[in-house]
N, CA, C and O atoms as a CHARMM CRD file, in Angstrom:
* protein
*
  272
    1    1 UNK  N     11.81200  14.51300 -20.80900 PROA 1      0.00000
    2    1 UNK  CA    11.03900  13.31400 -20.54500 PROA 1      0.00000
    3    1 UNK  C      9.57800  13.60200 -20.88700 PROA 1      0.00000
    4    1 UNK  O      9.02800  14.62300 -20.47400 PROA 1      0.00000
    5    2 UNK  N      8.89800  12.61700 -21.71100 PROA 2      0.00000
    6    2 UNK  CA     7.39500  12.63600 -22.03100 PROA 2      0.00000
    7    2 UNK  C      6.58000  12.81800 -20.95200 PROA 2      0.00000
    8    2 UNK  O      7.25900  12.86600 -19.92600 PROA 2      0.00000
    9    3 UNK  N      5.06700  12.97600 -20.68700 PROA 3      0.00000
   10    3 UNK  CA     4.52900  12.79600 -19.91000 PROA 3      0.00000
   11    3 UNK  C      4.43600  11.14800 -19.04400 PROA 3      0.00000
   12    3 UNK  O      4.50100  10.77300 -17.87300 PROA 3      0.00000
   13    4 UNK  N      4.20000  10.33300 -20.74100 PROA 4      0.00000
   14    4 UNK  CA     4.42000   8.87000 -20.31800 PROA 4      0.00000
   15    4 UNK  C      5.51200   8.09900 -19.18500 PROA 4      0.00000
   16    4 UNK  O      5.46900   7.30700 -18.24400 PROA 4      0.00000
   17    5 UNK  N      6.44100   8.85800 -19.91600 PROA 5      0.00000
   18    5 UNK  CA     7.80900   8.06600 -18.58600 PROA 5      0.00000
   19    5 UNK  C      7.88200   8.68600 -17.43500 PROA 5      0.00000
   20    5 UNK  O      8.41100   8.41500 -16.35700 PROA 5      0.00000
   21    6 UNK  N      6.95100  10.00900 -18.04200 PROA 6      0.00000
   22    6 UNK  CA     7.08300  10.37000 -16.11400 PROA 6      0.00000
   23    6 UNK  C      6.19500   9.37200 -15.42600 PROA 6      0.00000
   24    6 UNK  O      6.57000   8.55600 -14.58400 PROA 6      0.00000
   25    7 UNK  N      4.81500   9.55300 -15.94000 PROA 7      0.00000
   26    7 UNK  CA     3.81700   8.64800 -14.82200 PROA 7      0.00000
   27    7 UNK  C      4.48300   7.15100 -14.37700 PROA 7      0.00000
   28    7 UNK  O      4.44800   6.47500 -13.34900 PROA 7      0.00000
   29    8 UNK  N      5.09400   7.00600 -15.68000 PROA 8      0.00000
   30    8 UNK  CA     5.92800   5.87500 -15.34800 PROA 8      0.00000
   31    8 UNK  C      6.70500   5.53500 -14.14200 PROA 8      0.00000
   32    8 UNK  O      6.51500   4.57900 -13.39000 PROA 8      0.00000
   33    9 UNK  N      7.65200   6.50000 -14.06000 PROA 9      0.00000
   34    9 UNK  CA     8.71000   6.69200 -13.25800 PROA 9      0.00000
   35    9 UNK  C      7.97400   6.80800 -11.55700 PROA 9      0.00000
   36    9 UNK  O      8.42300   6.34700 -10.50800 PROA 9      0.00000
   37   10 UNK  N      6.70000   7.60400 -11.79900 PROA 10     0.00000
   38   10 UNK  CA     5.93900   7.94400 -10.73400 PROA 10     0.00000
   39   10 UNK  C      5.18000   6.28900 -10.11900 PROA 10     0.00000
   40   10 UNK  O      5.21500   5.76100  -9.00700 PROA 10     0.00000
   41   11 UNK  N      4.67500   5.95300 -11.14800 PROA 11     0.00000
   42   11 UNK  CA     3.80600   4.84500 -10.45900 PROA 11     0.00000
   43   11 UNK  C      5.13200   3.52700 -10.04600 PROA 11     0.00000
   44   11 UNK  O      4.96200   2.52000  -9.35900 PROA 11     0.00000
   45   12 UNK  N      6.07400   3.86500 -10.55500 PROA 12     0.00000
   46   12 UNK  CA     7.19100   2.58300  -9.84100 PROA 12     0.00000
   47   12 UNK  C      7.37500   3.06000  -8.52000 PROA 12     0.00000
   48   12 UNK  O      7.54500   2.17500  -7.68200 PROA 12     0.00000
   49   13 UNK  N      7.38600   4.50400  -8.02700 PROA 13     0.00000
   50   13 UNK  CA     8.34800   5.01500  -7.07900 PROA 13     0.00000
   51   13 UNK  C      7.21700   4.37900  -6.00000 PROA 13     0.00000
   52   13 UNK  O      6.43300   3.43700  -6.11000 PROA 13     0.00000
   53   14 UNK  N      7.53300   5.46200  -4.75500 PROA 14     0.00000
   54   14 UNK  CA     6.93600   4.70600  -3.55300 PROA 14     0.00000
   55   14 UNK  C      4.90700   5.62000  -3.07100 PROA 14     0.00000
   56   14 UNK  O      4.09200   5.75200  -2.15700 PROA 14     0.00000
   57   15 UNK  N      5.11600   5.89400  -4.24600 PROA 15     0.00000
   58   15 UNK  CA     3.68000   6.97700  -3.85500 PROA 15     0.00000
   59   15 UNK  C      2.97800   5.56100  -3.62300 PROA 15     0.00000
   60   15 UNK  O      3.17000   5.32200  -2.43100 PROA 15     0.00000
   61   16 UNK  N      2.34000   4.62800  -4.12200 PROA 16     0.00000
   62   16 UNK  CA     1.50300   3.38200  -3.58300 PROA 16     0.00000
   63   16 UNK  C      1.60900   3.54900  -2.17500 PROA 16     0.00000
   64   16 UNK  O      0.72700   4.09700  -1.51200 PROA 16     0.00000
   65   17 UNK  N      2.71400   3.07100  -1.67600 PROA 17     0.00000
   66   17 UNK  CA     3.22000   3.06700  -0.22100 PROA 17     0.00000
   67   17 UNK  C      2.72100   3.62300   0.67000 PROA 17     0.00000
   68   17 UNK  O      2.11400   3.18600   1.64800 PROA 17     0.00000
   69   18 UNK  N      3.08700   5.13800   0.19600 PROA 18     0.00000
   70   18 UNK  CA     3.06300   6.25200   1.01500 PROA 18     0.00000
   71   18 UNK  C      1.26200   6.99300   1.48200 PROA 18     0.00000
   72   18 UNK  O      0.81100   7.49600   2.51100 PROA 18     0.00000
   73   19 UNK  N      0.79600   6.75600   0.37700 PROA 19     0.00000
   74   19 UNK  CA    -0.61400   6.53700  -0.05000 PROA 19     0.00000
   75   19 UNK  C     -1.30400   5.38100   1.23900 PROA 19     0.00000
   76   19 UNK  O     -1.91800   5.71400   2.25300 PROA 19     0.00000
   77   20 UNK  N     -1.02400   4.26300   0.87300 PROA 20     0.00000
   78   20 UNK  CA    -0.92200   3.16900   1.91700 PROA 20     0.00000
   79   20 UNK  C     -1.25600   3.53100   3.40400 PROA 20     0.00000
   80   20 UNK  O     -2.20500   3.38700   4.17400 PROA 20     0.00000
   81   21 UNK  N      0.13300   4.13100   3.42200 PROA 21     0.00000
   82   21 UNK  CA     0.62300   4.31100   5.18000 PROA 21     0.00000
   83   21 UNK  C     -0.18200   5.53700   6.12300 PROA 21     0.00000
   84   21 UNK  O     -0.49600   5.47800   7.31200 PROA 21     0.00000
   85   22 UNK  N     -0.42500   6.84800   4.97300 PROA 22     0.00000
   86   22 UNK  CA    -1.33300   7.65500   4.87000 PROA 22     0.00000
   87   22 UNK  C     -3.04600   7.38700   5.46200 PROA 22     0.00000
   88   22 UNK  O     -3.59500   7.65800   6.52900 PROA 22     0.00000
   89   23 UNK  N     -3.35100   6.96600   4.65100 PROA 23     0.00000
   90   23 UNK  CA    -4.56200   6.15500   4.67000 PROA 23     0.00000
   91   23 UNK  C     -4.96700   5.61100   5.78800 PROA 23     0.00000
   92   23 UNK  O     -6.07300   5.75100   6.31000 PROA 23     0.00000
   93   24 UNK  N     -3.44600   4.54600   6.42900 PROA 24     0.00000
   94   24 UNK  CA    -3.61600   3.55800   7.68800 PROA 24     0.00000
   95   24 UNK  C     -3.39000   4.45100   8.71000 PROA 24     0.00000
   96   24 UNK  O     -3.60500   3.95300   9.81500 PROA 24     0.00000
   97   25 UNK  N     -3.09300   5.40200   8.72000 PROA 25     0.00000
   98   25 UNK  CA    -3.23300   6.70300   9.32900 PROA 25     0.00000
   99   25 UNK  C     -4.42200   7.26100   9.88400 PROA 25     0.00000
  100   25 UNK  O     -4.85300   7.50200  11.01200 PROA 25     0.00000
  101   26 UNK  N     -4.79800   7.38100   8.72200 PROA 26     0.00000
  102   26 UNK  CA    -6.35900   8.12800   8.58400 PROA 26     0.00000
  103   26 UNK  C     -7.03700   7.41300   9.64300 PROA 26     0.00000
  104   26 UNK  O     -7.41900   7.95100  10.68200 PROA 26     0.00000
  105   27 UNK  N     -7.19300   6.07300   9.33300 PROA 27     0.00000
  106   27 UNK  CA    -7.89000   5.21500   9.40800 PROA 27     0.00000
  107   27 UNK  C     -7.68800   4.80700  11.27200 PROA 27     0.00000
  108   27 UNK  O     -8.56900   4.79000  12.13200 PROA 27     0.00000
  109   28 UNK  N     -6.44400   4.56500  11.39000 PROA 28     0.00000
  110   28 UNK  CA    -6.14700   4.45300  12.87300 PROA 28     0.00000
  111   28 UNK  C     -6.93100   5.66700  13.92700 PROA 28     0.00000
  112   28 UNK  O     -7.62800   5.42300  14.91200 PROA 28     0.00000
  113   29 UNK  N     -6.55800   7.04600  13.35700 PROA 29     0.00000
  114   29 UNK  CA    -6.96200   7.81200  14.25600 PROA 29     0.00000
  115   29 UNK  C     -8.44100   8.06900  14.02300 PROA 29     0.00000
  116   29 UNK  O     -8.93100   8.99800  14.66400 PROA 29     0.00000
  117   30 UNK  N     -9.24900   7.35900  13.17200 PROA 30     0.00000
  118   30 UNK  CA   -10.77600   7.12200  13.24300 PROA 30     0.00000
  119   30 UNK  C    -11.11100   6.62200  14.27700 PROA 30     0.00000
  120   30 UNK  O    -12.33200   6.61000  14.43400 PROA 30     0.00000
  121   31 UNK  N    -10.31000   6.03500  15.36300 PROA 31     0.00000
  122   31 UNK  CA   -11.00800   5.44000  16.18100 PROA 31     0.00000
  123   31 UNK  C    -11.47200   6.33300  17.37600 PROA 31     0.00000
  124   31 UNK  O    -12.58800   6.00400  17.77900 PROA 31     0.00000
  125   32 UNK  N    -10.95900   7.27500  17.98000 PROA 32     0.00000
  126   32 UNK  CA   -11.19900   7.88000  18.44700 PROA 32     0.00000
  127   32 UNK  C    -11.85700   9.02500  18.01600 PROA 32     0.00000
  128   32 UNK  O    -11.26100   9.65700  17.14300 PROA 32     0.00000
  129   33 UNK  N    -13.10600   9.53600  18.45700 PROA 33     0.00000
  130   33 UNK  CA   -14.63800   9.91700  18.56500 PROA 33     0.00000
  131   33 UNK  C    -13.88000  11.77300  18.14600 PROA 33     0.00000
  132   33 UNK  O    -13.98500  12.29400  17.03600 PROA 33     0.00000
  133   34 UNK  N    -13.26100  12.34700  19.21500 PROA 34     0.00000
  134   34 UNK  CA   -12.52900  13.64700  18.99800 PROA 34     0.00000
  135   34 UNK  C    -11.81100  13.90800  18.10300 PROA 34     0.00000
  136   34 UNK  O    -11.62500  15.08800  17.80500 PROA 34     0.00000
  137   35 UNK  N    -10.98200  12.51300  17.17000 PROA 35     0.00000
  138   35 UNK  CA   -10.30300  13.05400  15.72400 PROA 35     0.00000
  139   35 UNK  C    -11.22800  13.14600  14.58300 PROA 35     0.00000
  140   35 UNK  O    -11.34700  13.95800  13.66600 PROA 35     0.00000
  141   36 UNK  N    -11.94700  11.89400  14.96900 PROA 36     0.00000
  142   36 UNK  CA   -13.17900  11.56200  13.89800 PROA 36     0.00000
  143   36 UNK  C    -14.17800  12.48500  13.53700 PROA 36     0.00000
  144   36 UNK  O    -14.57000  12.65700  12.38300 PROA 36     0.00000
  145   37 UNK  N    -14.63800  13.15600  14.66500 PROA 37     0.00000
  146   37 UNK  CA   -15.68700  14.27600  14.43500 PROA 37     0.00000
  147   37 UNK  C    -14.99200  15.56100  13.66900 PROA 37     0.00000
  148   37 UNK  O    -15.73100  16.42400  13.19600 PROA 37     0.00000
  149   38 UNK  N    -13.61200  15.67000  13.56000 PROA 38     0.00000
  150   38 UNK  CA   -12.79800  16.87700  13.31400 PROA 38     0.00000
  151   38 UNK  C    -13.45600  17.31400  11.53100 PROA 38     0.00000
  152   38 UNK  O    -13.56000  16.47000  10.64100 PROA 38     0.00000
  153   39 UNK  N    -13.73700  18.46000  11.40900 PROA 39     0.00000
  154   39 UNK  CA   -13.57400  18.10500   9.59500 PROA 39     0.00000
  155   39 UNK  C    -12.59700  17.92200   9.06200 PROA 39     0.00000
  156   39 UNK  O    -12.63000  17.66500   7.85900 PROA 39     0.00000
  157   40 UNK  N    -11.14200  17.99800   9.88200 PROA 40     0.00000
  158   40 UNK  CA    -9.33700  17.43400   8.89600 PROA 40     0.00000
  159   40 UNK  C     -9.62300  16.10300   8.70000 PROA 40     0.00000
  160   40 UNK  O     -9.34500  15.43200   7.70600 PROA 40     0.00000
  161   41 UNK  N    -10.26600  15.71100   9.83100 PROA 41     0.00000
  162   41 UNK  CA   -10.41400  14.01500   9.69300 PROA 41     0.00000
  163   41 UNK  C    -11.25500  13.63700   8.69200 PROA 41     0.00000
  164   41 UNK  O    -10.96500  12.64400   8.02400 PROA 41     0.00000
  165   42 UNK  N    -12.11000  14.17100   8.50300 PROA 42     0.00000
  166   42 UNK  CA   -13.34400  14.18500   7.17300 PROA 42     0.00000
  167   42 UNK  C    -12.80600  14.33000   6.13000 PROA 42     0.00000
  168   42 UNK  O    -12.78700  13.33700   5.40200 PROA 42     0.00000
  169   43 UNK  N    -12.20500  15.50800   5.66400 PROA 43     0.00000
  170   43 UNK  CA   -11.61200  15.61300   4.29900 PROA 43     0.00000
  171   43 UNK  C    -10.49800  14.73300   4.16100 PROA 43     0.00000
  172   43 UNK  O    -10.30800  14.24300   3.04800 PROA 43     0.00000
  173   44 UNK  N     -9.45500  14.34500   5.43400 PROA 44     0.00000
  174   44 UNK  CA    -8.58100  13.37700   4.89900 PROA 44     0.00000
  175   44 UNK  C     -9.50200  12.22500   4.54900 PROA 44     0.00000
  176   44 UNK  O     -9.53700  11.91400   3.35800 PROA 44     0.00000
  177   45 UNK  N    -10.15100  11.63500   5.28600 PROA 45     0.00000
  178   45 UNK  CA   -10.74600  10.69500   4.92300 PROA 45     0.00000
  179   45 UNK  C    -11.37300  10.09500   3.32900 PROA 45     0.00000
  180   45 UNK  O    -11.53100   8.99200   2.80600 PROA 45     0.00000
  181   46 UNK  N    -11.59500  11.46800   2.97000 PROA 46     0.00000
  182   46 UNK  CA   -12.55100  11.65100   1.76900 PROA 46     0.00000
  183   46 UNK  C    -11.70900  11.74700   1.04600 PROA 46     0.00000
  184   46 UNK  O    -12.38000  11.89400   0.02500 PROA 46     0.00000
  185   47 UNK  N    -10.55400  11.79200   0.67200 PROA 47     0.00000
  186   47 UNK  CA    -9.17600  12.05300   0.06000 PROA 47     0.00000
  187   47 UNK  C     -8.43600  10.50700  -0.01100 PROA 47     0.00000
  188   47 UNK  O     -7.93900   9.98200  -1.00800 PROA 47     0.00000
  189   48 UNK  N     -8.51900  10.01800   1.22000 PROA 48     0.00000
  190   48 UNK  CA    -8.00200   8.82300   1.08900 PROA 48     0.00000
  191   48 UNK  C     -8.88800   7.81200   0.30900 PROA 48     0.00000
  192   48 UNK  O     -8.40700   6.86000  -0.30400 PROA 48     0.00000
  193   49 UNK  N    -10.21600   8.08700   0.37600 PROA 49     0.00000
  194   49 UNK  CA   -11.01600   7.09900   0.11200 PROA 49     0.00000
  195   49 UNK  C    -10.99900   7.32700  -1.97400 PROA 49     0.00000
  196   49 UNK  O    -10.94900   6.35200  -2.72400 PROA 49     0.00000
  197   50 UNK  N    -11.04700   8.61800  -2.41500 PROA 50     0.00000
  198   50 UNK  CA   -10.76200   8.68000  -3.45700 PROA 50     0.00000
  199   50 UNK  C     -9.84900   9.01300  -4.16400 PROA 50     0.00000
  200   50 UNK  O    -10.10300   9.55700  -5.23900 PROA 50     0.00000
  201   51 UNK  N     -8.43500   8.76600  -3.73400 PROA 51     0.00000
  202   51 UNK  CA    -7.67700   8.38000  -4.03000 PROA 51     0.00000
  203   51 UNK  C     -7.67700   7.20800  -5.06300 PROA 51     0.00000
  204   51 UNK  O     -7.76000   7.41800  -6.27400 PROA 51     0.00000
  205   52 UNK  N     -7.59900   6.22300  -4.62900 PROA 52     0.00000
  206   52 UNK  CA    -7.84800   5.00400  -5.93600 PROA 52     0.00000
  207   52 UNK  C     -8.91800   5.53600  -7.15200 PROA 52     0.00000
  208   52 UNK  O     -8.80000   5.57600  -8.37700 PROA 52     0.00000
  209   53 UNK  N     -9.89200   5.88000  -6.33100 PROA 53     0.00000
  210   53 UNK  CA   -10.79600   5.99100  -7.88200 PROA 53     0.00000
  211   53 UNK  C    -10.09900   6.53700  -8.81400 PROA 53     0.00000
  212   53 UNK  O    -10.12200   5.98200  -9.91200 PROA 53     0.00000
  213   54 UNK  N     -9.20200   7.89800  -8.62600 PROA 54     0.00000
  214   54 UNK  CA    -9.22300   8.83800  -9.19800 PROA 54     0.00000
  215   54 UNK  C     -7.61300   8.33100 -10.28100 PROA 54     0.00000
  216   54 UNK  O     -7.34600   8.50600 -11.47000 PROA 54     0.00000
  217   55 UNK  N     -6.95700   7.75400  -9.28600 PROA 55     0.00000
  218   55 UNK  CA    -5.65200   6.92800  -9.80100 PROA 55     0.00000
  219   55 UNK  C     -6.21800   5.88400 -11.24900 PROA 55     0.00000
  220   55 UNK  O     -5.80600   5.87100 -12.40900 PROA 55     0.00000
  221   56 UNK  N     -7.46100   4.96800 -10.47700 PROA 56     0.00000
  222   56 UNK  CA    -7.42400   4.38600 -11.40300 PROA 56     0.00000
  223   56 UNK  C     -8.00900   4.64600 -12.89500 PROA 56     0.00000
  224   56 UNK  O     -7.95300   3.87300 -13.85100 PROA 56     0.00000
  225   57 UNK  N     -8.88100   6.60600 -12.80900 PROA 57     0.00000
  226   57 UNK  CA    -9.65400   6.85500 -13.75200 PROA 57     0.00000
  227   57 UNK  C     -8.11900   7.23800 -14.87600 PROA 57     0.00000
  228   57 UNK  O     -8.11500   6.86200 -16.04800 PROA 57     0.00000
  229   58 UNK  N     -7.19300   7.84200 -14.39400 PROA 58     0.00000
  230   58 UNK  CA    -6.18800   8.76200 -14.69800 PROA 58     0.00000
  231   58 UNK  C     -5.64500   7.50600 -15.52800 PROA 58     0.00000
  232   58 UNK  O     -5.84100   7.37300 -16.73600 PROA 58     0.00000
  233   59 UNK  N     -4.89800   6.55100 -14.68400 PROA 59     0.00000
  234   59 UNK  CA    -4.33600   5.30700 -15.64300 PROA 59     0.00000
  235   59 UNK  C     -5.43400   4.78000 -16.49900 PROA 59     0.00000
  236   59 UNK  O     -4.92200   4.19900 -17.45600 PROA 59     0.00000
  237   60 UNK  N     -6.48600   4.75200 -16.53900 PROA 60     0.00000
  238   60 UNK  CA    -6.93300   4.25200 -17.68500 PROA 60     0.00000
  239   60 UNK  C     -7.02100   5.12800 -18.69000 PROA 60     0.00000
  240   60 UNK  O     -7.07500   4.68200 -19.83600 PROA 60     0.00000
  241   61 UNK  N     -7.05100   6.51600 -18.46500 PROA 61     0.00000
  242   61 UNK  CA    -7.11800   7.63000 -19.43300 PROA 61     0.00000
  243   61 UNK  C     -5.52300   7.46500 -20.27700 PROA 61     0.00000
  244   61 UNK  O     -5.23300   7.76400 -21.43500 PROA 61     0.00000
  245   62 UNK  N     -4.80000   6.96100 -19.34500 PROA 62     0.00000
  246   62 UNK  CA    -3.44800   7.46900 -20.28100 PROA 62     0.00000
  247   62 UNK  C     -2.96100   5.61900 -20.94600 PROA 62     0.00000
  248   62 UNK  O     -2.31400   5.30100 -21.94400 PROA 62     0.00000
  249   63 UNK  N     -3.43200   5.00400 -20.17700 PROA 63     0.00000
  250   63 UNK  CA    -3.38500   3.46500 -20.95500 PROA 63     0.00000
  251   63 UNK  C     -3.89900   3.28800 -22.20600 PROA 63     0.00000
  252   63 UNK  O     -3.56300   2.41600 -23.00700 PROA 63     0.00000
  253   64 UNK  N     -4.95700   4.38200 -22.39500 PROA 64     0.00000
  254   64 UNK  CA    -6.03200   3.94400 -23.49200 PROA 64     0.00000
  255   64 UNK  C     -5.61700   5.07000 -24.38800 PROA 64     0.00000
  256   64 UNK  O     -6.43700   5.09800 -25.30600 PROA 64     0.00000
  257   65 UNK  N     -4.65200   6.08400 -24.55700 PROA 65     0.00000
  258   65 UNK  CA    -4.29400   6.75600 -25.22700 PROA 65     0.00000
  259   65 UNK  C     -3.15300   5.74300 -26.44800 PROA 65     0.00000
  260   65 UNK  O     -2.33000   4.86700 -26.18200 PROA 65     0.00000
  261   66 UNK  N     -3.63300   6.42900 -28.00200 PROA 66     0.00000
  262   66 UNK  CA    -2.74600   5.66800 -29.17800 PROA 66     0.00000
  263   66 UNK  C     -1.02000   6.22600 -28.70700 PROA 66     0.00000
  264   66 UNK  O     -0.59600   7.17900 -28.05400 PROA 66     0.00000
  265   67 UNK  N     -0.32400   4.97800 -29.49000 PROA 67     0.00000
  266   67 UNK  CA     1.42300   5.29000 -29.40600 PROA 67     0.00000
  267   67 UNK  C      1.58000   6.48300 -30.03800 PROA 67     0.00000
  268   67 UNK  O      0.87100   6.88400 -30.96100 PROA 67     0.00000
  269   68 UNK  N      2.48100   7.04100 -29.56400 PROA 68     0.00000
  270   68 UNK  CA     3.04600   8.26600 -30.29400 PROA 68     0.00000
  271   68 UNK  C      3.73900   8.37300 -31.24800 PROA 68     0.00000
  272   68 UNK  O      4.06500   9.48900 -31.65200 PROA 68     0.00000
């Protein structure tokens, strides 16, 4: 399998989701002052938050690549 049909195969599966649920994770246990101050909570945070960027730099890198 190419690289192409993998990402393929990858961006159908459930990583969005999981990414998602992750995140709402993160995000839930922000509320409280003792997870929040943690640095796990920091770097997840910072992970979740660039996440998308980094997804969406990657798909445009391989969108904008010529057919093979």
């Amino acid at each position: 399998m190419d690289l192409k049909g993998y990402l393929a195969v990858l961006a159908d599966s459930d990583l969005f989701g999981v990414l998602a649920i992750v995140c709402f994770f993160v995000a839930i246990s922000g509320l409280f002052a003792d997870v929040r101050n943690s640095k796990w909570h920091r770097v997840l945070a910072f992970l979740c938050l660039m996440s998308i960027p980094l997804l969406e730099v990657v798909g445009s890198y391989f969108a904008n690549l010529p057919p093979a």
